[in-house]
C-alpha positions as CSV (number, residue, x, y, z in Angstrom):
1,X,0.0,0.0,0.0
2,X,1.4,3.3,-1.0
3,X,0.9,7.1,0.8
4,X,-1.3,7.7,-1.8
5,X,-3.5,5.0,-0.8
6,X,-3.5,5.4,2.4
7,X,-4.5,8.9,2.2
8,X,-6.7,8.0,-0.5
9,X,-8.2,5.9,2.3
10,X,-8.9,8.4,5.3
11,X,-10.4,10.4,3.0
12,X,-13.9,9.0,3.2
13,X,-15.7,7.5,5.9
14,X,-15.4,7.6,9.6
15,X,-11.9,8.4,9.7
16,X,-10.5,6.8,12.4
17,X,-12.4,3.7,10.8
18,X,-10.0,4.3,8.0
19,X,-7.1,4.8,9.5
20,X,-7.4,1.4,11.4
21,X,-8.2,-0.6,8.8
22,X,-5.4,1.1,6.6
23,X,-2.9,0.4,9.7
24,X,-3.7,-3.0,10.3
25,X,-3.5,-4.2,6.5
26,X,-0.1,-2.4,6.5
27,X,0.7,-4.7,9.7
28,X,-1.0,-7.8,8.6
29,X,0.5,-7.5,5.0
30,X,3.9,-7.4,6.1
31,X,5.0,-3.8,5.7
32,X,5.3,-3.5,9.2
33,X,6.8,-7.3,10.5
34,X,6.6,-8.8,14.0
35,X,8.9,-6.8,16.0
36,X,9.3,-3.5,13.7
37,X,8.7,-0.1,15.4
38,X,5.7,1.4,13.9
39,X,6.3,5.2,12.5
40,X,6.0,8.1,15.2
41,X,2.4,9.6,15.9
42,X,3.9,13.0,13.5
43,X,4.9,10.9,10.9
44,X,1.9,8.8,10.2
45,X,-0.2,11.7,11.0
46,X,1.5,12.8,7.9
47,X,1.3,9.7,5.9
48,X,-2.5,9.4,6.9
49,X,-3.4,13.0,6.3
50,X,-5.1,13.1,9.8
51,X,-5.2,14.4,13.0
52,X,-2.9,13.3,16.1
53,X,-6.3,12.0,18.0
54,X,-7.1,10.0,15.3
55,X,-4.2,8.2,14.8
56,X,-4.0,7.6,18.8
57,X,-7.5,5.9,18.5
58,X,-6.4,3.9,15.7
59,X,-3.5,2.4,17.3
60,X,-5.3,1.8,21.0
61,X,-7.6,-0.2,18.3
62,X,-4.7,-2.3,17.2
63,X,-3.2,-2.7,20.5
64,X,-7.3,-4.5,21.6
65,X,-6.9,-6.5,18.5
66,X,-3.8,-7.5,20.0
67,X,-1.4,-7.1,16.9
68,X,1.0,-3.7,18.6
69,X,2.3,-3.1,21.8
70,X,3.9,-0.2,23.6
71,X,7.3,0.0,25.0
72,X,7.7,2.3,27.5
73,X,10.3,5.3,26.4
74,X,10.8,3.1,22.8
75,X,7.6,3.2,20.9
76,X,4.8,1.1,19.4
77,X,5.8,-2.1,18.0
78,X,4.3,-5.1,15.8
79,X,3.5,-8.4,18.0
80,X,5.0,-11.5,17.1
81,X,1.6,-13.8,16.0
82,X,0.1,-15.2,19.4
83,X,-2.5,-17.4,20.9
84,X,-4.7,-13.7,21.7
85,X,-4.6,-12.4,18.6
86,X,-8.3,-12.4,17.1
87,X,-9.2,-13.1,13.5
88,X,-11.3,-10.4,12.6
89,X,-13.5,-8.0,9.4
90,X,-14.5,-4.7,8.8
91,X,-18.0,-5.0,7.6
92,X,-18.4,-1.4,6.7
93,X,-15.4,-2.0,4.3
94,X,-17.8,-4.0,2.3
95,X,-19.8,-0.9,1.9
96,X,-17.1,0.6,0.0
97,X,-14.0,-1.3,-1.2
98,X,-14.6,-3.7,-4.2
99,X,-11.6,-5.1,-3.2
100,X,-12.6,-5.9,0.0
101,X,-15.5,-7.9,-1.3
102,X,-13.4,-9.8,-3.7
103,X,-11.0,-10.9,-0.8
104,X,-14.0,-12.0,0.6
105,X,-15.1,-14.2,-2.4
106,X,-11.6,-15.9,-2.9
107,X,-12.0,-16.5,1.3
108,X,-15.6,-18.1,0.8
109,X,-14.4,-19.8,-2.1
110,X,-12.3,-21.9,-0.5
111,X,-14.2,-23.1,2.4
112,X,-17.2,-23.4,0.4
113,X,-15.9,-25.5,-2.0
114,X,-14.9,-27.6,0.5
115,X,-18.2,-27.7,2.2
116,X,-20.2,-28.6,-0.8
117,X,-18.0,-31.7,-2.2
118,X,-17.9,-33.2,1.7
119,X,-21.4,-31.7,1.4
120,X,-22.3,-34.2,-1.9
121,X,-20.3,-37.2,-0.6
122,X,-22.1,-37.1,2.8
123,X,-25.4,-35.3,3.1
124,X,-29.6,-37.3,4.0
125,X,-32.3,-37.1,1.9
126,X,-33.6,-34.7,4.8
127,X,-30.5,-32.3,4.0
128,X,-31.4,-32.1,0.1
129,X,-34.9,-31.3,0.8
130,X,-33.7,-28.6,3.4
131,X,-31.3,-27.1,0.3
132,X,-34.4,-27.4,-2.3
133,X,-36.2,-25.1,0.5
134,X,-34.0,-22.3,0.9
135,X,-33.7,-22.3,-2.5
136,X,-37.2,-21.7,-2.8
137,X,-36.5,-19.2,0.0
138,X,-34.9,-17.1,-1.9
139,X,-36.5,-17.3,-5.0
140,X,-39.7,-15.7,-2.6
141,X,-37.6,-12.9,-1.3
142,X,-36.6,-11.8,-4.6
143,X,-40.4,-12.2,-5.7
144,X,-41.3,-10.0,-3.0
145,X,-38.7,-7.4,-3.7
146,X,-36.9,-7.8,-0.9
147,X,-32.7,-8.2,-0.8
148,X,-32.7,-12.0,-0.1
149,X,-29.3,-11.6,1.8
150,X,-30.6,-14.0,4.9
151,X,-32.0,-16.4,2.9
152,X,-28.9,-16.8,0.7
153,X,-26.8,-16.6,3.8
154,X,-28.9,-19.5,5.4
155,X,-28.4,-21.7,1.6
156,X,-24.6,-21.4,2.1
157,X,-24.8,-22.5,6.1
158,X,-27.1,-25.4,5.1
159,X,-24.4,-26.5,2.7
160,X,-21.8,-26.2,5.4
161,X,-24.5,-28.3,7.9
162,X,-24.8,-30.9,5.3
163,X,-20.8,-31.1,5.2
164,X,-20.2,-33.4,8.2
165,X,-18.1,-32.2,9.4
166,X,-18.9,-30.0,12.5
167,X,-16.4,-27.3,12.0
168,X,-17.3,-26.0,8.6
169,X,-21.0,-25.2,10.6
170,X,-19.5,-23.2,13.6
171,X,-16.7,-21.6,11.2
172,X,-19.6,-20.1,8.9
173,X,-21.7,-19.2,12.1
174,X,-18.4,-17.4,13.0
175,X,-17.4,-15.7,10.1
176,X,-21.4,-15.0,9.1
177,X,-21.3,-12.0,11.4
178,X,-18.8,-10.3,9.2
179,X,-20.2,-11.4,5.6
180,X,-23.9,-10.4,5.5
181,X,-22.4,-6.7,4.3
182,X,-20.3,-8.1,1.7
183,X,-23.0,-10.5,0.7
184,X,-25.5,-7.7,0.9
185,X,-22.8,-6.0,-1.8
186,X,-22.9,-8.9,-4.2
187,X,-26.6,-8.8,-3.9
188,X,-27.7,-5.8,-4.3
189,X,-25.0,-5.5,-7.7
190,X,-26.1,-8.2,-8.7
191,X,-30.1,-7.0,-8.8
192,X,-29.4,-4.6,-11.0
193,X,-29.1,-6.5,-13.9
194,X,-31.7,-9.6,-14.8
195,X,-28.9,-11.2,-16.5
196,X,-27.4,-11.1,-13.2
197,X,-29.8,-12.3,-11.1
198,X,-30.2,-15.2,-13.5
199,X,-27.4,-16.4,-13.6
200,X,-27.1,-16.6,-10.0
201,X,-30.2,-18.6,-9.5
202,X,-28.2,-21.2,-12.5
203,X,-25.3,-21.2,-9.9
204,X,-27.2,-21.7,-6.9
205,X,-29.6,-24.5,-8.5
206,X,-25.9,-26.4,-10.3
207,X,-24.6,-26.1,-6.9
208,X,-27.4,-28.0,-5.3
209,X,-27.8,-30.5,-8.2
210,X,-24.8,-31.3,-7.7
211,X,-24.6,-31.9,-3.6
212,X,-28.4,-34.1,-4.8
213,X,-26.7,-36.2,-6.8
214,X,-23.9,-36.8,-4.7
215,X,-20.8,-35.9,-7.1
216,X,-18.4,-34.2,-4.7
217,X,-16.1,-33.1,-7.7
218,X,-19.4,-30.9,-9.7
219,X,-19.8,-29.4,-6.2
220,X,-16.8,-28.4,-5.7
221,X,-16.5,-27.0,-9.5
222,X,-20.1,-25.6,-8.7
223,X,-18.9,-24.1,-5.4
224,X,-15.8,-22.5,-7.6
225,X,-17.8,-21.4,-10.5
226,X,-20.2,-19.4,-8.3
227,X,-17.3,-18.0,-6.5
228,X,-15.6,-16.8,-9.4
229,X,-18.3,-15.4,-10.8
230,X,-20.1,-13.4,-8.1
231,X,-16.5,-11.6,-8.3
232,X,-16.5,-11.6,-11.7
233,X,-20.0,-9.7,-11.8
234,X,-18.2,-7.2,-8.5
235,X,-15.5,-6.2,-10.9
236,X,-18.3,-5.1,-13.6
237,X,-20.0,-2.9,-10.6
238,X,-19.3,1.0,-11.8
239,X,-17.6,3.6,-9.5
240,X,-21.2,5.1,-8.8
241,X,-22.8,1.7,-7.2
242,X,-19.8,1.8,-5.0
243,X,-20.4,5.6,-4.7
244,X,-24.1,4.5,-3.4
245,X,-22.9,2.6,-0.9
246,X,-23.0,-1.0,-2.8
247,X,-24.3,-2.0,1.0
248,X,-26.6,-4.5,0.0
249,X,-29.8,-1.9,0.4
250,X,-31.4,-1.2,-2.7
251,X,-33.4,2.1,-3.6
252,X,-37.0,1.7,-2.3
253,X,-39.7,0.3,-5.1
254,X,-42.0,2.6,-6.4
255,X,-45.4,2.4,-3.7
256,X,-48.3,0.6,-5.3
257,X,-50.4,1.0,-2.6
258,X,-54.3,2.5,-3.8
259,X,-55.0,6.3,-3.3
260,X,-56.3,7.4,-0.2
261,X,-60.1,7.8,-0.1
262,X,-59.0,12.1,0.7
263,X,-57.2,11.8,-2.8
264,X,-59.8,10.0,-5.0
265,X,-62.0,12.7,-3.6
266,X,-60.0,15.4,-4.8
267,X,-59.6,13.7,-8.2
């Protein structure tokens, strides 16, 4: 990450928001290594383009999450990885990075493909019928207007349920809190096109086919494929959806609800 990014950064947003995720990419992506003194409070003042206060609640941030600590007269200083360190997202980063959704996707893409072969190799009749229902779960929200984030979300941890294995289950429950923003982000890109939306019910039913008829290596391809191309369909998203937010919350419909009786009688 360069200055210009990182100032590029703190520019929008709630700033000290900015400035901490800014900070800790630097320290998780190895600019900063374990044991390296961070830059003084002046100097990434500077760097950031923001105030001191800022920067001092950014750091006290890191230092919670566990990845800097003070030495007393010497500075602030990356943590060697440890046993308290907490694996964490910024869900309002969803709201505005395209990149940050597509790290996401290539994160999801892993485990889910995972999930779904272990998924096709293992899961009841009972589990099927439970993936044919949220299928049809979604297919109402979307009928009804209505984002479909939560019933997508649920699809995905029925997949992982269907795996198994018991860890793939409490590792989507875990990392579920984070993702309904960036899911809500794929979502809500992806109902602005009909073409989109399409092709997304395809992937979705393939994926289930697939688990049905118990070939692990379509799921996983399926898992993959659906992956790929709900960040294929991100990159496609134009500066202004990100510029709307590209949070997942669509403008309102149009009301269709009947005139009042006060303004039939004025007609």
């Amino acid at each position: 990450m360069t200055p210009h990014d990182v100032h590029r950064l703190a520019s929008a947003g709630n700033l000290t928001d900015r400035a901490t995720e800014a900070l800790t990419r630097l320290v998780l992506g190895g600019e900063y290594s374990p044991n390296a003194r961070l830059p003084t409070e002046l100097e990434l003042v500077r760097r950031f383009g923001v105030s001191r206060t800022v920067i001092r609640e950014a750091v006290a941030r890191l230092k919670s999450a566990g990845l800097v600590q003070s030495r007393q007269g010497s500075g602030v200083y990356v943590r060697e990885p440890h046993g308290g360190m907490r694996f964490q997202l910024e869900p309002g980063e969803f709201r505005r990075s395209p990149a940050a959704v597509l790290e996401i996707l290539e994160l999801r893409r892993g485990i889910e493909a995972e999930a779904a072969a272990l998924a096709a190799e293992r899961c009841s009749r009972a589990q099927v019928a439970g993936l044919r229902r949220a299928l049809d779960a979604i297919a109402r929200e979307e009928a009804a207007g209505r984002d479909g984030v939560l019933a997508d979300m649920e699809l995905h941890r029925a997949i992982a349920r269907a795996s198994g294995n018991r860890h793939f289950p409490a590792l989507w429950d875990f990392i579920g809190q984070f993702l309904r923003a960036a899911i809500g982000a794929t979502r809500a890109n992806e109902a602005r096109r009909a073409d989109f939306a399409a092709q997304v019910r395809a992937e979705h039913r393939a994926l289930v086919d697939a688990i049905a008829r118990g070939a692990p290596g379509d799921a996983r391809a399926a898992a993959i494929r659906h992956m790929e191309q709900a960040a294929a369909r991100i990159r496609e998203a134009g500066p202004e959806f990100w510029a709307a937010g590209g949070d997942g919350e669509p403008a309102a419909r149009p009301s269709r609800r009947a005139p009042s009786k006060r303004t039939r009688r004025r007609a």
